[in-house]
C-alpha positions in Angstrom: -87.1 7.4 93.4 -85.7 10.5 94.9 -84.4 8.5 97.7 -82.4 6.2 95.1 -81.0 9.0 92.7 -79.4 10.2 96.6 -78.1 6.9 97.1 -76.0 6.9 93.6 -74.9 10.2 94.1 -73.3 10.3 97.3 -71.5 7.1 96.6 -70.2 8.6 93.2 -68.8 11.9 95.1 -67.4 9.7 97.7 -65.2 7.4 95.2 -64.5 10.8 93.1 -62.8 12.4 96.5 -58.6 11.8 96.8 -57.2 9.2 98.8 -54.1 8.3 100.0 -52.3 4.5 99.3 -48.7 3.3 99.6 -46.2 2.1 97.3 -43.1 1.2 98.3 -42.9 2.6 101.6 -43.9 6.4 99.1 -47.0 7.9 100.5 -49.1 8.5 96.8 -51.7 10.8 96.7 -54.7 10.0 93.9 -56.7 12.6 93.2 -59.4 12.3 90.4 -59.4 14.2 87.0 -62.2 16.1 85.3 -62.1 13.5 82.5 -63.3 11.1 85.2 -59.6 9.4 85.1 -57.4 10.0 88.2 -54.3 11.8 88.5 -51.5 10.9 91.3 -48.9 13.2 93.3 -45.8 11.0 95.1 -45.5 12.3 98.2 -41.6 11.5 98.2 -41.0 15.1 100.6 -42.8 12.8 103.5 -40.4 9.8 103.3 -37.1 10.1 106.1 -35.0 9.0 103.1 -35.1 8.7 99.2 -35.7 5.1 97.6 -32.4 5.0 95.4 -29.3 7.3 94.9 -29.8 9.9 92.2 -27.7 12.9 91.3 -24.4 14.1 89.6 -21.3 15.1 90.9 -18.3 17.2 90.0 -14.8 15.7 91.0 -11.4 17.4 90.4 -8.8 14.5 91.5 -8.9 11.1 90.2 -8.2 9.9 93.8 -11.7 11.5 94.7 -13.2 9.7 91.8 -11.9 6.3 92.5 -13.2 7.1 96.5 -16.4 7.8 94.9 -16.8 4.6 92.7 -15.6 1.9 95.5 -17.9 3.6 97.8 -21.1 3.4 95.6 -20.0 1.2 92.8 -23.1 -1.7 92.2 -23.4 -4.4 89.7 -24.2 -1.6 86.4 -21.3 0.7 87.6 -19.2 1.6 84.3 -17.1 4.8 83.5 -17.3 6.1 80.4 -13.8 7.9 78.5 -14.9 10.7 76.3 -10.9 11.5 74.9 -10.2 14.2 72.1 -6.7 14.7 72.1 -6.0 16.7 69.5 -8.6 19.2 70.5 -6.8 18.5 74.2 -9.9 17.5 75.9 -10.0 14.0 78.5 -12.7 13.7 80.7 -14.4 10.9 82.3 -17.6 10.0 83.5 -18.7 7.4 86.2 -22.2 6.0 85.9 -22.8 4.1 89.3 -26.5 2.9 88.7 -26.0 1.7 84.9 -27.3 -1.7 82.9 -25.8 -4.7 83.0 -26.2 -7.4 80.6 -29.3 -8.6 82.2 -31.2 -6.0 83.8 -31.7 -1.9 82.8 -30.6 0.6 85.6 -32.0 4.1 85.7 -28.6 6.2 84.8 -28.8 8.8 87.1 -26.6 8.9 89.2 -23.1 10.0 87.7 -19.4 11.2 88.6 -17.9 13.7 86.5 -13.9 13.9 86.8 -12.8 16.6 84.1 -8.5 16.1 84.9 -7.2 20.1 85.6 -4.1 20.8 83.5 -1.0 22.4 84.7 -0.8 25.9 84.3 2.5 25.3 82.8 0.6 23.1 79.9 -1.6 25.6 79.4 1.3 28.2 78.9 3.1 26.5 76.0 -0.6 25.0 74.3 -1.6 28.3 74.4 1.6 30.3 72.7 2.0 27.3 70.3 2.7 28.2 66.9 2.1 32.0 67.8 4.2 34.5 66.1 5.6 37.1 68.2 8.2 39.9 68.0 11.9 39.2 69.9 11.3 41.0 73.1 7.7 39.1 73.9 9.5 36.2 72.7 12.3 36.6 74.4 10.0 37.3 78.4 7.8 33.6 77.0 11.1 31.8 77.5 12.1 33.6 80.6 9.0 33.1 82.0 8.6 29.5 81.5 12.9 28.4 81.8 11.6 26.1 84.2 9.9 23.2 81.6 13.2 23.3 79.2 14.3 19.9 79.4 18.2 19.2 77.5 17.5 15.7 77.3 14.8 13.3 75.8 14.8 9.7 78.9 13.3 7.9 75.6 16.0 8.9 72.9 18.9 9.6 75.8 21.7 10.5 72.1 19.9 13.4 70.9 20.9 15.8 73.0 19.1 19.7 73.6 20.4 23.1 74.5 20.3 23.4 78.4 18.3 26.0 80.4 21.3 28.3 80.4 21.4 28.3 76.5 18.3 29.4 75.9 18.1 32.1 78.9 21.5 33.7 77.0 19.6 33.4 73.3 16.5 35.2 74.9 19.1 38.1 76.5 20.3 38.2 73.0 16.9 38.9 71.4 16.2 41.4 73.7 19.7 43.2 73.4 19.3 43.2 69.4 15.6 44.3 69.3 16.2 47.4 67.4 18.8 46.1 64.6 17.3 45.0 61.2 18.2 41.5 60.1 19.0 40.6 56.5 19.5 37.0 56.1 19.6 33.6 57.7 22.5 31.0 57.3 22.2 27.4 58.8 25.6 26.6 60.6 27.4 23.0 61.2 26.3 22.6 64.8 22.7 22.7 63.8 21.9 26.5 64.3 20.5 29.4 62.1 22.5 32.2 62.2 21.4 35.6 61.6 23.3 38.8 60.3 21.6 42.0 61.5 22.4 46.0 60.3 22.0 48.9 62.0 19.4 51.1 61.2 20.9 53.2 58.1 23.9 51.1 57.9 24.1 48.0 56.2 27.5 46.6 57.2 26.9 44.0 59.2 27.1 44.6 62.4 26.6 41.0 64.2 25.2 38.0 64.1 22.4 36.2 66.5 22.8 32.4 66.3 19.3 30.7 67.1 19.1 26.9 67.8 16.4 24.7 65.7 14.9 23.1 68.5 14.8 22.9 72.4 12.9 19.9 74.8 10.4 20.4 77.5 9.3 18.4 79.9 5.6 19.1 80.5 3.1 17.6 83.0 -0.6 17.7 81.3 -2.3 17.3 84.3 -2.2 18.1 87.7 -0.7 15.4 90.3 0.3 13.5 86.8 3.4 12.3 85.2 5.6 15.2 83.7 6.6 13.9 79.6 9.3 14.7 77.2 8.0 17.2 74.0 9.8 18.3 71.5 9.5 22.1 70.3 11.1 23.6 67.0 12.0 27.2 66.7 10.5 28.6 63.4 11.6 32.1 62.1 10.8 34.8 59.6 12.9 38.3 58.8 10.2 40.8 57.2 12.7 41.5 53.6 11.1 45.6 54.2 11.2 45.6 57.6 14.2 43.5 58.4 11.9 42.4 61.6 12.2 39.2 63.0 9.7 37.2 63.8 9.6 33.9 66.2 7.7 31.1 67.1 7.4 27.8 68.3 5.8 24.3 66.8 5.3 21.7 69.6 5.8 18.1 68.1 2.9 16.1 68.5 1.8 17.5 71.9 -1.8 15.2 71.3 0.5 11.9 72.2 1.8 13.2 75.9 -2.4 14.1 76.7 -2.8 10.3 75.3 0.0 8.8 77.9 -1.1 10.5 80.3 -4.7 9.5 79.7 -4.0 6.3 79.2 -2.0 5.9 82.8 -5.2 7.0 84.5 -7.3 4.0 83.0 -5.0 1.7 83.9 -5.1 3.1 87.3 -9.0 2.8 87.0 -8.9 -0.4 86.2 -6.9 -1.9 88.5 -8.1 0.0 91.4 -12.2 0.2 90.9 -13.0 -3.0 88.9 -15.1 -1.2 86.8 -15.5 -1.7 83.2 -14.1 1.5 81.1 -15.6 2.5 77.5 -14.8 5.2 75.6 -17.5 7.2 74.2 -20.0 9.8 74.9 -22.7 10.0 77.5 
């Protein structure tokens, strides 16, 4: 009876030690539980190579994307738009081992391609709409000459002031930054003009003549397409201080980020084969 109770036991031990087995060409380790289930380890750090692509990556140049997705693109390969232009964000994101209409892919392996935007973008985005004295004003447009554009290539009649024009009004700000101004009148050629005092005096002692708005041509992002924007001058004279205060309102600046988003699907497109969605993944 002994002999038998032996017998059962050893064999029992023996199918409750770990074992290896192969799936797939993965080494796979079972090892039994204490609930008298088994447990099972892959043993993927033994293969020479991994059994699919996995990963993400971080591209900054659509040319490196589009190298990326003709070199690993498969049947569920899709890139997915996720475009908020008013809030100035475009970014896109390749997902080589996606679905297709017949079969489920495991999603895992991605391209990121966030576009990098110009520093000069980023100069007039950021200053947009913000109120500042004459001299800061005054260095903003001297700093960033370069983007005034005196002509819109979609509306070629309206014409804008010219570099030169606005360098001389920002040499004016800066010359008149200690008068006090006391009123505004809008001339015939389309400029406000200003009247400013002395300090203690109030005869006039000259005027500042301002223009009502100024083009730019701005290049969202880097290696893009520069476009047209319009900017208007806004103004406001402090009735106490006789200060003057100036700023900028870009028209619509949302619609350039949108061409310009828009030119790098089509290159997509037409270059990976891909199909683009816009969403969120």
């Amino acid at each position: 009876m002994n002999t038998e109770k032996n017998i059962v036991e050893s064999a029992l031990q023996a199918a409750n030690k770990p074992f290896l087995i192969d799936i797939a060409g993965t080494p796979v380790l079972m090892l039994p539980g204490s609930d008298g289930g088994w447990n099972y380890d892959e043993l993927t750090r033994y293969r020479w190579e991994p059994l699919r692509k996995t990963g993400s990556v971080v591209l900054h140049q659509l040319d490196s994307l589009l190298a990326f997705v003709k070199e690993h693109k498969e049947g569920g390969t899709q890139l997915i738009v996720d475009a908020d232009y008013g809030q100035g964000r475009t970014q896109f994101r390749a997902v080589i081992n996606g679905h297709t209409g017949a079969e489920p892919g495991f999603c895992d392996f991605t391209a990121l391609y966030a576009p990098l935007k110009t520093v000069d973008w980023s100069n007039w985005l950021a200053s947009n709409g913000k109120k500042m004295g004459q001299e800061e004003f005054a260095r903003f447009l001297q700093d960033n000459i370069a983007n005034i554009a005196s002509q819109n290539p979609a509306d070629t009649s309206r014409q804008y002031p010219a570099a030169a024009a606005l360098l001389e009004f920002a040499s004016n700000l800066e010359m008149t930054s200690t008068v006090r101004f006391r009123s505004s009148t809008r001339v015939q050629n389309g400029q406000v003009q200003f009247e400013f005092v002395e300090e203690g005096d109030n005869n006039t002692k000259g005027r500042l003549e301002m223009f009502e708005r100024f083009g730019l041509g701005l290049q969202p992002f880097a290696g893009g397409d520069a476009y047209f924007i319009e900017a208007f001058l806004r103004f406001r004279i402090d009735r106490n201080s006789g200060e003057l205060k100036l700023w900028y309102d870009l028209n619509r600046p949302d619609k350039a980020l949108e061409s310009a988003t828009e030119k790098m699907i089509e290159r997509i497109k037409a270059e990976s084969g891909v199909p683009v969605y816009f969403g969120k993944v």
